[in-house]
Phi, psi and omega in degrees: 000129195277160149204199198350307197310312172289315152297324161322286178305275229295309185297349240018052214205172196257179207271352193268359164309292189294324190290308161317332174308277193320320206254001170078014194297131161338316183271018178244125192307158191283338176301324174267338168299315179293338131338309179269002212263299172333284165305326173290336185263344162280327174286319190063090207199108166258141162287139178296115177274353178270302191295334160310271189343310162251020153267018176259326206052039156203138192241181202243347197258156171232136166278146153259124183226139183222172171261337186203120157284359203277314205289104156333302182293348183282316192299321157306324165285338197276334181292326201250357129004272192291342169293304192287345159285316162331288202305313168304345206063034175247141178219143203269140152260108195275149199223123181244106185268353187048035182019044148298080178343295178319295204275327148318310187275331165316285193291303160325314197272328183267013158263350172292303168348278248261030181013078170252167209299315194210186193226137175242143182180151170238120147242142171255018165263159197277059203241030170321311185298312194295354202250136168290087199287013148325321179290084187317164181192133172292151115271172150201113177098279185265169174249132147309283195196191200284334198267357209232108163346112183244137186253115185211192190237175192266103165287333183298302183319292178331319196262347140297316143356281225284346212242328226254300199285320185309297171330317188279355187272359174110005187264113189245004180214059162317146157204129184287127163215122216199184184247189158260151168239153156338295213245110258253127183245164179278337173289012149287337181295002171287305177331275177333314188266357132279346175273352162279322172309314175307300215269347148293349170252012169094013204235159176259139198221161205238123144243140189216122174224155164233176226244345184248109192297009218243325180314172166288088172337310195293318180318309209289298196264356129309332146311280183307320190268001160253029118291129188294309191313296157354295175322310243243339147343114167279311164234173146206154163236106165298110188297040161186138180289344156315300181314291173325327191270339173281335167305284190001308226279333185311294204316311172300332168321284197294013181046028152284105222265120183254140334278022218278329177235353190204138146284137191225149135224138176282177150239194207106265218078031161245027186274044189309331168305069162305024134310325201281145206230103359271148161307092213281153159266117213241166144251126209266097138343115199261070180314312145324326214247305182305326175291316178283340163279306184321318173299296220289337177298325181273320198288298161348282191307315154313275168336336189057044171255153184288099184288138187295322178225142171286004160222158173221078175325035223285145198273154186250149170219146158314126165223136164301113204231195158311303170325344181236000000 
């Protein structure tokens, strides 16, 4: 494994040269930074960013914790993260916890080792206790807790939208379908503001959750579809677009017709693609605008400037898809 040294000898410079190389330091001529820039890309010389990281006492690094890289809107957010820390001069540790507690309290301890400047993150457990307030740390979309800054998109509006646009598509029997978290998320509030929409346009509305984000898909709508009442279901609004596409897939099993005998919609936004079938109707979460406020609120916090608000709402908008 190559290191300093070896770069050292190969540019012809002393080892604290190639280390100003590395840190952007000012004082180093340009002639010899193209020297050294040279020798690190023929050796392929990675720097140790932890070991920097405590002979600097300032690090460079961002945590990301996500519960799934697999769910498309985490993978979308985790894309314009890491761009906008890049832009920053920050480089991301993305930490995929499978929205496992045990593996979340895992990761919290080696970055607290490991000193990285923040934390960016989503969870639906109960890790309050476990967090370092040394650390600066971000949400974004769920709350840690009341004391920790949350970056989210406005869910209560979305879900009144979402039940506003079902009505106008002719849907007269709603039913909300979603999990519980642990821990109190701004995505209930998607609940809420359809069960207000509902209940301001006149209509009886069916909710149906079960308490785990974790669970068996298939069990929760073998479930939702053996209740009679169901049947008579018109519309749904799906807390997630993920969810939504699993209702879909359920329902023609049960020989329900999208949209034909039931309207869907999601939440997300995330079917950008029109390989996808049918092209759901969603409320699209401004993922870009929210990834990038989430860095700047956090790098603020580094910095030790004072953040204005503990939440931060951001507006949602319909997009029209097939499904309705």
């Amino acid at each position: 494994m190559t290191n300093l040294k070896q770069v050292a000898e190969l540019a012809g410079v002393g080892l604290g040269t190639v280390s100003r190389v590395i840190n952007n330091h000012v004082s180093v001529k340009p002639t010899t930074r193209e020297k050294v820039l040279e020798a690190i890309k023929q050796l392929n010389y990675v720097p140790n960013e932890v070991a920097r990281n405590f002979k600097m006492q300032k690090s460079n690094l961002i945590a990301l914790l996500l519960p799934s890289i697999w769910n498309p809107f985490f993978s979308e957010l985790a894309y314009y993260i890491e761009d906008e820390l890049d832009r920053e001069g920050y480089k991301l540790i993305l930490c995929n916890s499978g929205g496992k507690p045990s593996k979340e309290l895992y990761y919290f301890d080696i970055l607290n080792q490991n000193k990285v400047a923040g934390i960016l993150g989503i969870t639906y457990n109960d890790i309050e206790d476990s967090l370092n307030n040394d650390i600066p740390i971000i949400s974004i979309d769920r709350h840690f807790s009341k004391t920790v800054p949350c970056v989210t998109s406005d869910n209560y509006s979305g879900g009144r939208i979402a039940m506003r646009e079902l009505y106008n598509a002719g849907v007269r029997k709603p039913a909300f379908i979603g999990v519980v978290t642990k821990v109190f998320s701004e995505t209930m509030l998607r609940k809420q503001g359809f069960i207000d929409e509902a209940a301001a346009l006149g209509l009886d509305y069916v909710v149906y959750e079960e308490p785990d984000p974790l669970m068996d898909e298939l069990s929760f709508f073998n479930n939702f579809f053996a209740i009679k009442e169901h049947h008579e279901i018109d519309g749904v609004f799906a807390i997630t677009d993920m969810f939504a596409a699993r209702y879909i897939e359920q329902a023609q099993k049960q020989g329900i017709s999208v949209p034909d005998d039931v309207k869907v919609i999601g939440y997300d936004g995330i079917q950008d693609n029109t390989l996808f079938h049918p092209i759901l109707s969603t409320i699209r979460q401004p993922v870009e605008t929210m990834a990038r406020t989430s860095v700047r609120l956090l790098l603020q916090r580094i910095e030790g400037v004072p953040i204005e608000h503990d939440t931060y709402r951001i507006p949602v908008e319909f997009r029209q898809g097939k499904t309705t």
